[in-house]
C-alpha positions in Angstrom: 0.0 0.0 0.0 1.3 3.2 -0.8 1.1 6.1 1.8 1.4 9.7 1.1 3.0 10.3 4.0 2.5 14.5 4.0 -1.4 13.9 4.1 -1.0 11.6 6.6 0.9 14.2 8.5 -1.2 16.9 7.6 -4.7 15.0 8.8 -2.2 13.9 12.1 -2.1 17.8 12.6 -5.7 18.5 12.1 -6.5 15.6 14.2 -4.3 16.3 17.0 -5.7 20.2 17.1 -8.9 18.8 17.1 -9.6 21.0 13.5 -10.5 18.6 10.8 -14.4 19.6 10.6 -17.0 16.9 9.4 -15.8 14.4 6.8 -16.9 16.2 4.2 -14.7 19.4 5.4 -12.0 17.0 5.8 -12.1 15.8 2.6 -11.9 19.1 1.3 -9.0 20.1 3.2 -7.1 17.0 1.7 -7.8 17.3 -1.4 -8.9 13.6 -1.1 -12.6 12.1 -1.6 -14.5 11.0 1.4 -13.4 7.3 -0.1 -9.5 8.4 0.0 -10.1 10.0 3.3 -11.7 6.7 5.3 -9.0 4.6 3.6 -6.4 7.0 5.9 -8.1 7.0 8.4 -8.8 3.4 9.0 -4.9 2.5 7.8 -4.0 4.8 10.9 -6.6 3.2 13.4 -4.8 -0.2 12.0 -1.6 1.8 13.4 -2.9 2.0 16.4 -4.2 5.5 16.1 -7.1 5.8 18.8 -9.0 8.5 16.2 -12.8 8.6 17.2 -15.3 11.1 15.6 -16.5 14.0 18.0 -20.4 15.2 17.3 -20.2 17.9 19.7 -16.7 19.4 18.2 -17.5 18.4 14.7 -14.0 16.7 14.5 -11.7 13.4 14.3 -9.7 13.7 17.5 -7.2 11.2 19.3 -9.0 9.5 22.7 -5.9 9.5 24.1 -2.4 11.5 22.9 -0.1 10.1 20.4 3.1 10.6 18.8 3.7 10.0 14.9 6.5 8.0 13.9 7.8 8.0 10.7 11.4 6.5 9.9 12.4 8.4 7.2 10.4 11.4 4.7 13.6 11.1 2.2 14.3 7.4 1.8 10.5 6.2 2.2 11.1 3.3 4.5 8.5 1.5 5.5 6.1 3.2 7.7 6.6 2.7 11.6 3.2 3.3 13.4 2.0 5.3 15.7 2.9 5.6 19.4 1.8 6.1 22.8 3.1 9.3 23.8 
């Protein structure tokens, strides 16, 4: 599977500052379709990223905090995972 690694970043941001806005918002702010956008986020719950969906914020958020690991942007090794933090 190949994983654009700066939109993962990016929707890591927007999740972790609670500022992604509904799917559809999301989406948008991705460039991505809502497909494109589910894919990520279910290959990053399969990390081990606790995302949930918030009603009441209108936003992906983490349930608990996490740190994004990456090995390397220039040599695209294989993607660590996410950690605990």
């Amino acid at each position: 599977m190949h994983i654009n690694i700066e939109r993962i970043t990016r929707l890591h941001y927007l999740i972790s500052h609670a500022s992604t806005g509904t799917p559809e918002q999301l989406a948008l702010k991705l460039s991505v379709s809502e497909a494109t956008l589910y894919r990520d986020l279910q290959m990053m719950r399969n990390a081990g990223a606790p995302i949930i969906y918030n009603s009441i914020r209108q936003s992906y958020v983490y349930e608990r905090s996490v740190d994004l690991k990456l090995l390397s942007f220039e040599s695209h090794e294989p993607y660590e995972g996410f950690k605990p933090s």
